[in-house]
C-alpha positions in Angstrom: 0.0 0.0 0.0 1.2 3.3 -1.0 0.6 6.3 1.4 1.1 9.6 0.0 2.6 12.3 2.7 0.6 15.4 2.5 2.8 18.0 3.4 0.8 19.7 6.3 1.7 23.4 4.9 0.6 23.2 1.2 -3.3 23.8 2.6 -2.0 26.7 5.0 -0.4 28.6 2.7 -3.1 29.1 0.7 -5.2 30.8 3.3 -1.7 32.3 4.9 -2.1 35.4 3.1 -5.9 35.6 3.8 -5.1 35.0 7.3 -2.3 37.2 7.6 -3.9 40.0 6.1 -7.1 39.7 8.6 -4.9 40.0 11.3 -3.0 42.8 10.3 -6.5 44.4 9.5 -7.4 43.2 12.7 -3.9 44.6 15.1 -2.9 47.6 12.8 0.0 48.1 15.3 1.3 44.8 15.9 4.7 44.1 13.9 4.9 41.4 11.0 6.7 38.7 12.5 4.3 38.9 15.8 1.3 38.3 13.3 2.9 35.6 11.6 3.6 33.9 14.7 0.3 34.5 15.9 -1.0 33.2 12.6 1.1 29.9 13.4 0.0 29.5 16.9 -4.2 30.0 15.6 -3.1 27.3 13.5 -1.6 24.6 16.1 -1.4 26.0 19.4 1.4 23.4 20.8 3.7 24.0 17.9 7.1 24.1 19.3 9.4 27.7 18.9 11.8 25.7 16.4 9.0 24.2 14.3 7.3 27.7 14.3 10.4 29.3 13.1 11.1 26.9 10.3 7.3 27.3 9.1 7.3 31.0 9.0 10.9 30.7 7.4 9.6 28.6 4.3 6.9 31.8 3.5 10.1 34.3 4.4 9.1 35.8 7.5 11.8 35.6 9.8 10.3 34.9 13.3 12.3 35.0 16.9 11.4 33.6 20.0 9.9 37.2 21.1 7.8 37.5 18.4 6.4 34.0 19.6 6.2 34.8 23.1 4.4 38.3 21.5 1.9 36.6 20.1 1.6 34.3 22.8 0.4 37.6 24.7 -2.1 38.6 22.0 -3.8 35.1 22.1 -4.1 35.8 25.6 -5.4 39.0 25.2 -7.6 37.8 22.6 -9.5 34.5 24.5 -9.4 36.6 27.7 -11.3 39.7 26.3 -14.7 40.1 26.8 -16.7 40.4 23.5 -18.9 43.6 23.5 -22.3 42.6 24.8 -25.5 43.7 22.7 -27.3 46.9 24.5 -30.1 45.8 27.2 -33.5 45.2 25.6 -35.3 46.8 28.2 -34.2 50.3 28.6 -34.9 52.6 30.7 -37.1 56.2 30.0 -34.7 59.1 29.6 -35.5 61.4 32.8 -37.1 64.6 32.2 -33.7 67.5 32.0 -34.3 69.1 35.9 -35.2 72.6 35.0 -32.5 75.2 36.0 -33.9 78.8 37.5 -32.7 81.7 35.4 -30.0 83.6 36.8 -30.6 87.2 38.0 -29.3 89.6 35.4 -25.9 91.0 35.9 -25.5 94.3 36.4 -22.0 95.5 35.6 -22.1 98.4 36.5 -22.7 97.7 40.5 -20.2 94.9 39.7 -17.5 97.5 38.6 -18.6 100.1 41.9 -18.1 97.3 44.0 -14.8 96.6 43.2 -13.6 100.4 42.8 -15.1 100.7 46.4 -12.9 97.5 47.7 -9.9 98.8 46.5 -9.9 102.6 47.4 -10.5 101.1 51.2 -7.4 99.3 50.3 -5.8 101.9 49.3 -7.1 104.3 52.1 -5.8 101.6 54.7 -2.5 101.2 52.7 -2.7 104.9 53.2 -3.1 105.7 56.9 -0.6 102.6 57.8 2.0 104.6 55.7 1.1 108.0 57.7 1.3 106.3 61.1 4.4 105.0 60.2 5.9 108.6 59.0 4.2 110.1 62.8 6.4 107.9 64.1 9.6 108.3 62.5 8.9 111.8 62.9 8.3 111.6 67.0 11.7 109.3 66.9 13.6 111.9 65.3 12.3 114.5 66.8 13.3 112.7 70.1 16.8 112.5 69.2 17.1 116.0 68.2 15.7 117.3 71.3 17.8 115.1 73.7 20.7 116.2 71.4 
C-alpha cells in the first residue's frame, strides 16, 4: 500500500495570506513577525518555537522567540477579552432635563462700583498705615534731636 505524505503546509499557505492579512487588519500596530507567529500558533497551538520558526521561514518571515512569546500575549489578550455585549433590551425612560432657575441679570455696573469701592479702602488703609508709620519716625527723630 502506498501512502502519499501530504505536506501539512501546502493547505495553510493558501489561506496564509488571507489569514495574515485579517490580522493585520485586525492589530494595525502589531509588527509582521508577531502576526505571523500568531498566525502559526491560531493554526496549532502546541507547535514548538523551532517548528514555528522553520514554518514562518519557508513563506520568508523571519520569526524570533519574542515574536512568539508576543503573540503568545495577544492570544491571551484575545480569548481573555470580553466580546462587547449587545445593548439591554429593556431600557430605561430618559429622565425629564431638571429645569435650572434663570439667573438674575448682571449688572456691571454695580459689579465695577463694588470693586472700585474695595480697593480705594485698600488703598485708604495702605494709606493711613504709611502716615502712622511717618508720625512715628517723625516723633523718633524728633526725640533724638531734642535730647541732642
Amino acid at each position: 500500500m502506498t501512502t502519499t505524505e501530504t505536506n501539512p503546509t501546502a493547505t495553510a499557505s493558501d489561506t496564509w495570506t488571507d489569514e495574515l492579512a485579517a490580522l493585520k487588519a485586525r492589530h494595525p500596530h502589531v509588527r509582521e513577525p508577531i502576526l505571523a507567529a500568531l498566525n502559526l500558533l491560531l493554526a496549532e497551538p502546541n507547535i514548538t518555537d523551532n517548528d514555528a520558526k522553520a514554518r514562518a521561514a519557508m513563506r520568508g518571515v523571519r520569526i524570533t522567540a519574542a515574536s512568539i512569546n508576543g503573540a503568545r500575549n495577544l492570544l491571551a489578550k484575545r480569548e481573555t477579552a470580553v466580546p462587547a455585549q449587545a445593548a439591554p433590551a429593556t431600557e430605561r425612560p430618559a429622565r425629564p432635563r431638571r429645569e435650572l432657575a434663570p439667573e438674575p441679570a448682571v449688572d456691571a455696573e454695580s459689579l465695577i462700583k463694588q470693586v472700585v469701592g474695595k480697593l480705594q479702602a485698600q488703598g485708604n488703609a495702605e494709606a493711613e498705615r504709611l502716615r502712622d508709620a511717618m508720625r512715628k519716625a517723625m516723633a523718633v527723630l524728633a526725640g533724638a534731636i531734642g535730647e541732642a
